[in-house]
Steps between C-alpha positions, in 0.01 A plus 500: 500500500458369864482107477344300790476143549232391727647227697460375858781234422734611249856577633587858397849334347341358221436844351857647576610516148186676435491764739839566425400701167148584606217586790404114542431335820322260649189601706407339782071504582232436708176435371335543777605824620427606149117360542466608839227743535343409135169250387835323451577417866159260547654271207833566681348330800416198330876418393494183721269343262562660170888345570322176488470560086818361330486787330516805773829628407386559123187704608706690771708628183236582326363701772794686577601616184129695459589643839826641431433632113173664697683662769792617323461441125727415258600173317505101631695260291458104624908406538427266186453792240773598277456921354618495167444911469385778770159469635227770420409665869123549614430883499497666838159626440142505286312229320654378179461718241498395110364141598183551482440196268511155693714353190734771542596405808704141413830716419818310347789639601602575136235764564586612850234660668321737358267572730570678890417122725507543895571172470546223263539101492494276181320173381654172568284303323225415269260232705210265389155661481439298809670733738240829418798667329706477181837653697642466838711766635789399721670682821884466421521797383313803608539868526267718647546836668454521865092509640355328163118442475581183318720375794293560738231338334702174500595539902144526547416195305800312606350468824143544447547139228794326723483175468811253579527212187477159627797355620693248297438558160853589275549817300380308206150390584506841664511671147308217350201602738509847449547594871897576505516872528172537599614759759735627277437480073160419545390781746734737328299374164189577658524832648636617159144365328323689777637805491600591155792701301461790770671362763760263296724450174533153400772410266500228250654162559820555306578761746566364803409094419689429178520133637157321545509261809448220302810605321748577776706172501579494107675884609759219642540316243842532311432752200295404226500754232077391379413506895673812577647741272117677425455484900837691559446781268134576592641524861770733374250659297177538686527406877558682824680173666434130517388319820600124447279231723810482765191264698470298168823462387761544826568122466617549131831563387578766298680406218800732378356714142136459636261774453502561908909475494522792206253735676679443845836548306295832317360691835760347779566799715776356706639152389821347417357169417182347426480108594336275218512160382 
């Protein structure tokens, strides 16, 4: 596999002992250049301002990993995702077939995929009735093949719904309000209720979000055999890989024996020593 890192700032050092045994590298971008003669160059105009929003940098990532999977198709992993077992890739071509049933489209990865998906995603999380849907779907992992409907339903409503959060709020309140991700989760959420099991698989939670949000600290916490031991084997069991919060828990330690220390310890691809507490 060809690994790329999209980075404007990373050093290409960092990666050395990766790219030693592998195709990884870091890839350098523009995102203008990549707008330029697209709908996408107006909103491109308007940086100036949008930069204004504390939170510019998140939507720019959000944005440019549609892009990419669109142009060239494949699979984007968020840097704080752990694969515990090969991903499933999106077929190169055709609808899905075998899903025709909406319910048979949340897939555990105990039962793979039985279907042919151009492009799948899974369910973060279940959410009060109050947001219009009982699941959110989340953007740190995708894979799509390259010219998707479904992504290019998102691009367009990326920048047809663009709107920049108030500055100042905290990642918290963020979630709390139900506007975090809202160019990200959220629109990915809604295009996926618009447009239906023909244009997108959508795995269940334990695939890809074994660890709840509101869980992600106690995945720190030193080992505790009631907490953890059920969590550990349904993630050996039944799940893709694990993203872990890094944004809600980067100022925790990880304790040495935690559940996040064992599956680092489990899917490490190049370590010698893991630091814990």
């Amino acid at each position: 596999a060809r690994v790329r890192v999209l980075s404007n700032t990373l050093q290409a050092a960092t990666l050395r002992a990766l790219s030693q045994i592998g195709d990884v590298a870091v890839q350098r971008y523009s995102l203008g250049a990549m707008l330029d003669g697209t709908r996408g160059s107006v909103w491109w105009s308007f940086r100036a301002v949008w930069n204004r929003s504390s939170y510019f940098a998140n939507h720019e990532a959000d944005l440019l990993r549609l892009l990419v999977l669109h142009t060239y198709g494949g699979v984007y992993l968020d840097t704080d995702v752990i694969l515990t077992r090969p991903l499933p890739l999106p077929s190169s071509a055709g609808p899905p077939q075998g899903c025709s049933a909406a319910a048979a489209l949340r897939l555990s990865a105990q039962g793979g995929l039985p279907c042919s998906c151009r492009g799948w995603l899974g369910i973060e999380a279940s959410v009060p009735r109050a947001f219009g849907d009982e699941y959110i779907v989340c953007n740190a992992v995708l894979a799509f093949g390259a010219r998707s409907s479904f992504l290019a339903a998102a691009i367009h409503a990326f920048f047809s719904e663009y709107t920049p959060f108030p500055p100042g709020l905290s990642f918290e309140q963020l979630l709390a309000a139900g506007v975090w991700g809202a160019m990200g989760p959220l629109l990915l959420t809604r295009i996926t209720r618009q447009l239906g099991e023909e244009h997108v698989c959508v795995l269940e939670q334990q695939a890809l979000y074994p660890i709840a949000p509101q869980e992600a600290a106690s995945a720190l916490l030193p080992w505790s055999e009631e907490r953890d031991r059920r969590r550990w084997q349904r993630i050996q069991e039944e799940s893709f890989a694990v993203h872990y919060w890094n944004a809600l828990t980067k100022h925790v330690p990880v304790a040495c024996g935690s559940l996040l220390h064992r599956l680092l310890e489990a899917n490490c691809v190049v370590c010698e020593s893991l630091q814990c507490v």
